[in-house]
N, C-alpha and C positions, 0 to 999 in steps of 0.2 A: 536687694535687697539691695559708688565710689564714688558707693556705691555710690564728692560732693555730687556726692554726687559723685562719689565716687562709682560706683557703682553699674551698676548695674542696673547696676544693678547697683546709684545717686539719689515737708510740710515742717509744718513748720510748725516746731515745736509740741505745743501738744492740744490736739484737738482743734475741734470744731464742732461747729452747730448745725442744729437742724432749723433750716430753714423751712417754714412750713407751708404747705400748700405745692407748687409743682419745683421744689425750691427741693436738694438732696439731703441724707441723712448724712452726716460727719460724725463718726465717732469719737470719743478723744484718742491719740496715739498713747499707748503707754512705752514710755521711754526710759530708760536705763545704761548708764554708763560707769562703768570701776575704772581706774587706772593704778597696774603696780606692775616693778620693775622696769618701767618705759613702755609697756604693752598696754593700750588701752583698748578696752572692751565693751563692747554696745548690744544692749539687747532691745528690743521693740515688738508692738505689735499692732495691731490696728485692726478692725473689724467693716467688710463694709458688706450693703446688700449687692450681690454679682454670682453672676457661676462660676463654678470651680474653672472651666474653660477658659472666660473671659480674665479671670482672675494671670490663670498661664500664658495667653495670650498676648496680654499686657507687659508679662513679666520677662518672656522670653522674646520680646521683637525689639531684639538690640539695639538694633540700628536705628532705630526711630525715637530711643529715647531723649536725644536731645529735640525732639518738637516740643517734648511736654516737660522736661526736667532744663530750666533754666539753668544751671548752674554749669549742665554736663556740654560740653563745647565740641566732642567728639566721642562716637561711641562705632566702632567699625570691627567687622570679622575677619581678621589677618587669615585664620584659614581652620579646616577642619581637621582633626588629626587623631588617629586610636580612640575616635568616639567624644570624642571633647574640643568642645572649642574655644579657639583663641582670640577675645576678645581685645582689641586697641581701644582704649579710654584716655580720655582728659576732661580733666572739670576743672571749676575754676570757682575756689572757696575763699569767705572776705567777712572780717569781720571790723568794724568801725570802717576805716577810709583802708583798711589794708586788704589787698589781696591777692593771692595767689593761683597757680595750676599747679596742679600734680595733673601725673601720667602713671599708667599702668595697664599691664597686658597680662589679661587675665586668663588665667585656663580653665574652662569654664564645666562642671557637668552635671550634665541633664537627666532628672528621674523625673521623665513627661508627665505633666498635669499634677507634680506633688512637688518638687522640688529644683532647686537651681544651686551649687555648690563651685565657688570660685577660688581663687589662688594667685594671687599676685605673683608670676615668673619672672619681670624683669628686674625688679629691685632697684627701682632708678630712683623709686620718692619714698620709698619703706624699706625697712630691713624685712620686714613681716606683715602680711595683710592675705588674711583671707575670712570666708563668712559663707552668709546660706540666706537662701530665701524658701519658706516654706509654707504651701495654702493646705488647710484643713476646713472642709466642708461643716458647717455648721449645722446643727441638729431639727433648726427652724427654716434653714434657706442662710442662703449667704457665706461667704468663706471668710477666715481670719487668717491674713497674713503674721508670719514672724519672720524677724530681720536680724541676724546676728552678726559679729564682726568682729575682729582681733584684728589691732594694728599697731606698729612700732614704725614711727618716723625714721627718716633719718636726712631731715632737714632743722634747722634750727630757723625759728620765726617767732615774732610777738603770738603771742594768743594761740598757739598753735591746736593746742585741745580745742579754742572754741571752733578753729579752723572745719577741723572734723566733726565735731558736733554739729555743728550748724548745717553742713552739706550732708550728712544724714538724715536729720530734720524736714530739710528742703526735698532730697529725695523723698523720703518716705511720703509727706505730705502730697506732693506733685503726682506719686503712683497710685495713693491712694484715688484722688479726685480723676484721676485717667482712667480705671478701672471704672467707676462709678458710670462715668459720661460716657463710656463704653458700651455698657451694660445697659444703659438707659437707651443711648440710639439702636440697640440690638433690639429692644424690646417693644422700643416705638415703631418698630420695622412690622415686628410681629401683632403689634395691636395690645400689649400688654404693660401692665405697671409695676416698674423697678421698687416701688414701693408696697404694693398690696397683693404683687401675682396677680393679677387678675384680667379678666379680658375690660379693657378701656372703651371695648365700645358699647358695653354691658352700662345700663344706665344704675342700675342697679349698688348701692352703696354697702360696703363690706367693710365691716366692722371691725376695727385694732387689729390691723396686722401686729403679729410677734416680733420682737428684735430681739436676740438676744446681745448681751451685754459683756463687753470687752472691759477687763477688770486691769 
């Protein structure tokens, strides 16, 4: 769900369109952020069409998230331990001409195919930073991610809130469209459409696929 990507477990801002014809669904993100006492808090979500799978899949292959998350500069497995893993991260978030990296090593755990829950252990760029990623299986097809997060700096920089913002944003948005184009090569493999279920080599035209709708 540093996620500037920071994260993880690291779109931008809020939504997207549907491009139509072989062009994919974007739902808007719904995004949310409080800040009190120095702890600021982010909540999100995002709907896309994919399986629950591809969804996990996406979400748990750490090390690869810097191909699709520009911002995340380093994302590496320090090592396994009591069932949790210890993820190295660095991203590098910028807002106007200004920007920075944070770093953080995460301890990371895993409820497979439902869940992802982190923990910032070193404390080198936060005093406090942890969150969750979470897919729920949609009733019509498709899963809804949610993205939460609690974090307390303990840098001092201009804009520092949008610092995090922004590389939430960036993350989210970049997972989203990775899962999507996932989903789509998985199904163009199998002969089927990411958007209608349906077998693609069926001439045959099916009428309003359902989506449900991320509020």
């Amino acid at each position: 769900m540093i996620l500037k990507k920071l994260l993880l477990l690291f779109v931008i801002g809020t939504g997207t369109a549907m491009l139509c014809g072989a062009g994919p669904l974007f739902q808007p993100i719904s995004f949310s952020s409080n800040e009190k006492a120095g702890v600021d808090e982010i909540k999100a979500q995002f709907f896309v069409d994919a399986d629950q799978s591809t969804a996990w899949k996406v979400l748990s292959d750490y090390e690869r998230i810097p191909q699709f998350v520009s911002s995340m500069k380093k994302s590496h497995i320090e090592e396994t331990k009591d069932g949790d893993i210890y993820l190295c991260q660095e991203a590098e978030a910028g807002f106007l001409f200004i920007t920075k990296r944070v770093h953080v090593l995460l301890r990371v755990h895993e409820v497979p195919g439902q869940g992802i829950y982190f923990q910032d252990v070193s404390k080198k760029d936060f005093y406090f930073y942890q969150g969750s990623w979470n897919i729920d299986p949609g009733p019509q097809g498709g899963v809804t991610v949610t993205y939460h997060l609690q974090a307390q700096k303990n840098f001092d920089a201009p804009f520092a809130g949008d610092y995090l913002h922004g590389g939430v944003k960036d993350l989210l948005a970049a997972v989203q469209k990775e899962i999507y184009q996932q989903q789509a090569k998985m199904d163009k493999e199998k002969g089927t459409s990411v958007v209608t279920g349906r077998d693609t080599t069926n001439p045959t035209p099916v009428a309003g696929a359902f989506r449900p709708t991320v509020n």
